[in-house]
C-alpha positions in Angstrom: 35.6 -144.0 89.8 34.8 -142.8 93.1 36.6 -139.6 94.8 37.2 -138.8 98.4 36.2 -135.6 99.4 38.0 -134.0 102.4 36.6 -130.7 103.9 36.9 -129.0 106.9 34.2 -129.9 109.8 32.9 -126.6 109.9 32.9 -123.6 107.3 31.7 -120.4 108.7 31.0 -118.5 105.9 30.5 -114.3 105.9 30.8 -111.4 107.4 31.8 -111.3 110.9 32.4 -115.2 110.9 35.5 -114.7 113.1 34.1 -113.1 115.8 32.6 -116.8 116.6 36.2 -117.9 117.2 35.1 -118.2 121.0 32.3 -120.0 120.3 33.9 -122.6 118.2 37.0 -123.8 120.5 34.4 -123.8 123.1 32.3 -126.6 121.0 35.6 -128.2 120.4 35.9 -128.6 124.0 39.0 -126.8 124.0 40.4 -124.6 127.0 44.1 -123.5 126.3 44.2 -122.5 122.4 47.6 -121.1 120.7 47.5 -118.5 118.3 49.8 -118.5 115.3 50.3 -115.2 113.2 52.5 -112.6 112.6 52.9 -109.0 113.6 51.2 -107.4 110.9 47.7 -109.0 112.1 49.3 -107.8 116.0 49.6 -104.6 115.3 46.4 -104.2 113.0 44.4 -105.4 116.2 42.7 -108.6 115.1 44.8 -110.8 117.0 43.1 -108.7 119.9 39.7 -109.0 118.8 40.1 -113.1 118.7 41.4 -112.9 121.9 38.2 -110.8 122.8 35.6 -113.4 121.6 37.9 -115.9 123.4 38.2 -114.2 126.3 33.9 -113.9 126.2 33.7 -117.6 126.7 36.5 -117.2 129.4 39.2 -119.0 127.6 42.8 -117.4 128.1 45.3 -117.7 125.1 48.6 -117.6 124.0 50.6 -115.9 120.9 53.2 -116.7 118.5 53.7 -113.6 116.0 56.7 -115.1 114.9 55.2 -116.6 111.3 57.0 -115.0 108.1 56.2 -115.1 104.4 56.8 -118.4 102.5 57.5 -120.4 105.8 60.9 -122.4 106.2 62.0 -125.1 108.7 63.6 -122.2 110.8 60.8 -119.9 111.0 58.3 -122.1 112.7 61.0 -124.2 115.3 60.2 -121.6 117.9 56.0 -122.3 117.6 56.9 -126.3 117.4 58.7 -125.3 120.6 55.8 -123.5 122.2 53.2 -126.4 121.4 55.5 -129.3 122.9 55.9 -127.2 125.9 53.0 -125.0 126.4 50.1 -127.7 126.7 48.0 -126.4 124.0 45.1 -128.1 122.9 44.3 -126.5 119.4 45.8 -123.9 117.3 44.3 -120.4 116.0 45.9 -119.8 112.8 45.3 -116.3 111.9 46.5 -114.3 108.4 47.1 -115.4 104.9 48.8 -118.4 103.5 51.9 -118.5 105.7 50.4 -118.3 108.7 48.2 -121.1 108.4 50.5 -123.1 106.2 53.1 -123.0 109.6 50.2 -123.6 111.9 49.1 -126.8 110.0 53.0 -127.8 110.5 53.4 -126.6 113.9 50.4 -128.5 114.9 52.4 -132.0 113.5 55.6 -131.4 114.6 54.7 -129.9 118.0 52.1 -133.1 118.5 54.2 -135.9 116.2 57.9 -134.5 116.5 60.4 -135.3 113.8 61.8 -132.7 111.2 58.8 -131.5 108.4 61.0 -133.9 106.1 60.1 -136.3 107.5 56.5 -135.1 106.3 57.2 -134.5 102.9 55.3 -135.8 99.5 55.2 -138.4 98.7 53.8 -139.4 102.1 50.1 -138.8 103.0 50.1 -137.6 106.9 46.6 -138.7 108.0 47.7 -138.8 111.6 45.8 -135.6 113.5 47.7 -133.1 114.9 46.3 -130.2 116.9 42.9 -129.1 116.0 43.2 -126.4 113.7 40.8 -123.3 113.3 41.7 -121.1 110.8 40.7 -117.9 109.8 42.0 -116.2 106.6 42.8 -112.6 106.2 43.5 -112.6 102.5 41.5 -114.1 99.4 44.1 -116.0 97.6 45.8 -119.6 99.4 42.5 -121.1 100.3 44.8 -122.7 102.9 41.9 -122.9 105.3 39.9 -125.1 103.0 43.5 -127.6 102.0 44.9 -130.6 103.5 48.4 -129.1 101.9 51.0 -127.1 103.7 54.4 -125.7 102.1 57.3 -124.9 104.2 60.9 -124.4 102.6 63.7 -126.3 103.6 66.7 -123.6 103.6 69.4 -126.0 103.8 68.6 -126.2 99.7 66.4 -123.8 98.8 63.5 -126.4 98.6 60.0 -125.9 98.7 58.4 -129.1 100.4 55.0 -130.1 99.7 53.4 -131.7 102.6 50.2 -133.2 102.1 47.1 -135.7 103.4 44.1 -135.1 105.7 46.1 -134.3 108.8 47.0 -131.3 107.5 43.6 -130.3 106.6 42.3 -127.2 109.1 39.3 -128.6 111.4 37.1 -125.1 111.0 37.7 -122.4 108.8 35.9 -119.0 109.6 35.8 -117.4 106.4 35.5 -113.3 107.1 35.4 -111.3 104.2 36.1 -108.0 106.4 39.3 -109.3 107.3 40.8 -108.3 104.2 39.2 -105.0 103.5 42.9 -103.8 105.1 44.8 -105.6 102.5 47.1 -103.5 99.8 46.3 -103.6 95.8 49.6 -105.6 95.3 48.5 -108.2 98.0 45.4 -108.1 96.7 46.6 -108.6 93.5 49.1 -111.6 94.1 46.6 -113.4 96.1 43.7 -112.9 93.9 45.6 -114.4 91.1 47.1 -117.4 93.0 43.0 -118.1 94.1 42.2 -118.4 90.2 45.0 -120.2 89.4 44.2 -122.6 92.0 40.6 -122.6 90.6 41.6 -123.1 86.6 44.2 -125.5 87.8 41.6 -127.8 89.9 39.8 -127.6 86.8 41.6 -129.0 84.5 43.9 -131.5 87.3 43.9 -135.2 85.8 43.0 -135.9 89.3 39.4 -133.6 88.6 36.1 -135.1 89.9 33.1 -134.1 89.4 32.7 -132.7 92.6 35.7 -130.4 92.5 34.4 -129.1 88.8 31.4 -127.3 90.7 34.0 -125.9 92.8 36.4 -124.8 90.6 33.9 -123.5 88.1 32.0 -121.6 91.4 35.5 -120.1 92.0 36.1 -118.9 88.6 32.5 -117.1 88.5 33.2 -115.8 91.5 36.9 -114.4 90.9 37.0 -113.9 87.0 34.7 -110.4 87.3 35.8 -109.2 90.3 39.7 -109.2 90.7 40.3 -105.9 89.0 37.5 -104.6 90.9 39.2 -104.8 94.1 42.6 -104.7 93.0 41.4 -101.2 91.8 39.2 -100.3 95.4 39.9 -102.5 97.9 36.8 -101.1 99.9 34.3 -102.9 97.7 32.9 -104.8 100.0 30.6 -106.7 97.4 33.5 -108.1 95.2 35.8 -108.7 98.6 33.1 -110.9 99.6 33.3 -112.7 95.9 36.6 -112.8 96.3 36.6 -114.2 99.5 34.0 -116.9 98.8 36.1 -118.0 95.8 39.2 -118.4 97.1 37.6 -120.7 99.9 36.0 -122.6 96.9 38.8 -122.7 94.7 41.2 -123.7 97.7 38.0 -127.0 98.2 38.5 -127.7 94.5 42.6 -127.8 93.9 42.6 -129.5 97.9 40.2 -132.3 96.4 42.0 -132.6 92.6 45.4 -131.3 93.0 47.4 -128.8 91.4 49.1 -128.8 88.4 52.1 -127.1 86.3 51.8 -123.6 87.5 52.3 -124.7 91.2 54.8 -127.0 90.4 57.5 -124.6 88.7 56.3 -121.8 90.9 57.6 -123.0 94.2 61.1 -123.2 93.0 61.1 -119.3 91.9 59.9 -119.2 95.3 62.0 -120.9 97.4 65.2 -119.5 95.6 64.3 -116.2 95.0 61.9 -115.1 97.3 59.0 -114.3 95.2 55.6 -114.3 96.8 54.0 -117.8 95.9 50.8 -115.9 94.4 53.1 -113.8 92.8 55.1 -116.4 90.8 52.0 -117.9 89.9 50.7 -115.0 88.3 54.0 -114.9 86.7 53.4 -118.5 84.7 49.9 -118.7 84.5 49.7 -117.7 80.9 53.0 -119.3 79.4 51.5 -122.3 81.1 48.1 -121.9 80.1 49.4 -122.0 76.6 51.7 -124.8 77.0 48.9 -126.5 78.2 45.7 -125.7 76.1 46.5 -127.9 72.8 45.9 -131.0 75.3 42.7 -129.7 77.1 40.7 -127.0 75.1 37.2 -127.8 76.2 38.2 -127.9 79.5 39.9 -124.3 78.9 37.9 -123.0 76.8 35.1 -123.6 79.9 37.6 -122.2 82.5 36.8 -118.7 79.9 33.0 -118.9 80.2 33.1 -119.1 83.6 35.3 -116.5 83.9 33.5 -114.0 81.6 36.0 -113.5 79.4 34.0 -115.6 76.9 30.4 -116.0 75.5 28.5 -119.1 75.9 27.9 -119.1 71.8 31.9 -118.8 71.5 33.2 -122.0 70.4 36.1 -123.6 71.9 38.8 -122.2 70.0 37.5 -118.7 70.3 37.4 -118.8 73.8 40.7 -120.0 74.3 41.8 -116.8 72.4 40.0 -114.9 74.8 41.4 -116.7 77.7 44.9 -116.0 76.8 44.3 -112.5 75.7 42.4 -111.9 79.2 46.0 -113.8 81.1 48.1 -111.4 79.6 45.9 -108.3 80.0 45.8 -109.3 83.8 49.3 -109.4 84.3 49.7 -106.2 82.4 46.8 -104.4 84.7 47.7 -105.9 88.0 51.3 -105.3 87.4 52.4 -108.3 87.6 56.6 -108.0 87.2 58.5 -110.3 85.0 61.4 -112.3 87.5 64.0 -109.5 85.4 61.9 -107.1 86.6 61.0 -108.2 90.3 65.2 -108.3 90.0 66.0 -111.6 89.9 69.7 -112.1 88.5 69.5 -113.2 84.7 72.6 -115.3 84.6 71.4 -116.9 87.9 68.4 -117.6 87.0 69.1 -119.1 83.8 71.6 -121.2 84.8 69.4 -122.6 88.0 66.6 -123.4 85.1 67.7 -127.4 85.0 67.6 -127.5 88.8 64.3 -125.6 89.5 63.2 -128.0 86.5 64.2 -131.3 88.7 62.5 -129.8 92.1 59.4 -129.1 89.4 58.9 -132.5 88.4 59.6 -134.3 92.0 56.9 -132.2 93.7 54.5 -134.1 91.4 52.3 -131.7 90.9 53.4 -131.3 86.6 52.0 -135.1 86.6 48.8 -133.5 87.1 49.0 -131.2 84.3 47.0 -132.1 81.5 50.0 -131.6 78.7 52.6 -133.8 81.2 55.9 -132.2 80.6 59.3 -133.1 80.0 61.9 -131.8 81.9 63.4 -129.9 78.5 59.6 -128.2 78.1 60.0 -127.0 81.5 63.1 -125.7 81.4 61.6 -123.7 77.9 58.8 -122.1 80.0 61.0 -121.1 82.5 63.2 -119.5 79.7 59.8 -117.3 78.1 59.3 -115.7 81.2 62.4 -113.7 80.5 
């Protein structure tokens, strides 16, 4: 069976690769870009370098700062507002996940109109919006690399999954330097949400062959070097490892899917505000065991590549390792449990049924290689406490 890949038109790989943000809308033919961010790339001055290398190919800009963690219907009306009215003929989306994730909707709505339900999973948007260059500043979403954007729908606490090639960024400038500012827990979070996306990819029931290489890439990539630069950000090297894989693993899981993890994270997310890379890192190993009796070769490689395990190490062994390595992650990184991030017990434990139900109509738990029942799910939820 065939699979369609769907990639970005240009990856600019490396250090430096945003500075050619000019360069780039000007071979799009573009003349009146928008960027989308938030304050925290403002006031750390790289929205003012883009608008330098713009500014060197004589092309004036516009800003919208406005962009907030784990996007929502409300947070990104204003910068649908500002592309309607403002003429704009592609979109700069600058930061980490969020900020691109509301770019890639801004650029629908603003173009398409409509409310971002009317976008949601299970329909495929393959209409183009605005041409989108993205340029990440943390190693985790690979949302420069997806044709997947997230935004939360407050009126119920639901995280929508939007999905198909329209949402799928038209260059990606892919700086490593960009997040030698970032924060160990950052780091952390995003770091873990890359290799989840990587492991995930991997063993998707919607894997190809093509999105293997990927994912296993990733892993090589990520596996050695998260505690690395969860423990001294300045190492450039494994930033640049980091960097690469999450662009890699975000190709892989944007070409095969996610699976459980994703699925049960974004309810945590949407109702109790946890970072998305967070919750991940959260249910990565009570999922990963849920899941392994179904896929252990497939697991068991997901250790090798990582390094956790020895070629020579047979299956079983390796899955061993793999788990032990999940929970020694956590443990290092500091990963909290919900109780301890200080999520309400009684809340949470009675909202397991619902989260369960928004779990299972995202569609990403059919993807899963142990398929879950809505009882199972509501069980993992249960061992995180």
């Amino acid at each position: 069976m065939s699979a369609q890949i769907i990639l970005p038109r240009v990856l600019q790989v490396g250090a430096g690769a945003s500075q050619m943000v000019g360069t780039v809308v000007k071979d799009l033919e573009c003349q009146r870009p928008l960027i989308v961010t938030d304050k925290m790339m403002v006031e750390l001055g790289y929205v003012a370098r883009i608008q330098e290398s713009l500014r060197e190919q004589a092309i004036a800009s516009d800003v919208f700062d406005d962009t907030v963690p784990e996007p929502t219907v409300g947070s990104i009306e204003a910068g649908v507002t500002a592309v309607r009215e403002g003429n704009y003929d592609c979109i700069i989306a600058l930061g980490g996940g969020s900020p691109i994730d509301s770019a890639k909707a801004i650029g629908i709505l603003g173009k398409y109109g409509g409310v971002m339900r009317d976008y949601k999973f299970p329909r495929l948007v393959s209409e183009p919006g605005l041409p989108i260059i993205a340029i990440p500043t943390t190693a985790g979403t690979g949302s420069e690399a997806t044709r997947f954007t997230i935004i939360t729908d407050e009126s119920n606490d639901e995280k929508m999954l939007c999905s198909g090639s329209a949402f799928m960024p038209t260059v990606a400038l892919v700086d490593y330097e960009l997040t030698l500012s970032l924060p160990p827990r950052t780091t952390a979070d995003t770091g873990i949400d890359a290799l989840t996306h990587a492991m995930e990819a991997y063993v998707s029931k919607k894997a190809s062959p093509y999105s293997d290489t990927q994912a296993i890439a990733a892993m090589r990539l990520l596996g050695p070097k998260l505690r690395r630069v969860f423990h001294d950000g300045s190492d450039r090297e494994a930033r640049e490892a980091m960097m690469l894989g999450s662009t890699l693993a975000g190709v892989a899981f944007s070409n095969a899917s996610v699976a459980l993890v994703h699925g049960m994270s974004r309810p945590i997310g949407a109702f109790y505000h946890v970072p998305h890379g967070l919750s991940n890192a959260m249910l990565l190993p009570a999922v990963t065991e849920f899941s392994i009796p179904s896929c252990q070769k497939r697991y068991a490689d997901c250790a090798r590549a990582m390094g956790v395990a020895e070629p020579a190490d047979d299956d079983d062994a390796a899955n061993r390792k793999l788990m032990s390595e999940l929970y020694a992650l956590n443990s290092e990184l500091s990963v909290p449990t919900p109780e301890e991030f200080g999520i309400d017990r009684e809340h949470f434990l009675g909202n397991m049924e619902l989260m369960a139900e928004q779990a299972l109509a995202s569609g990403s738990p059919g993807n899963n290689p142990r398929v879950p029942s809505k009882g199972e799910i509501v069980e993992i939820y249960a061992k995180l406490w």
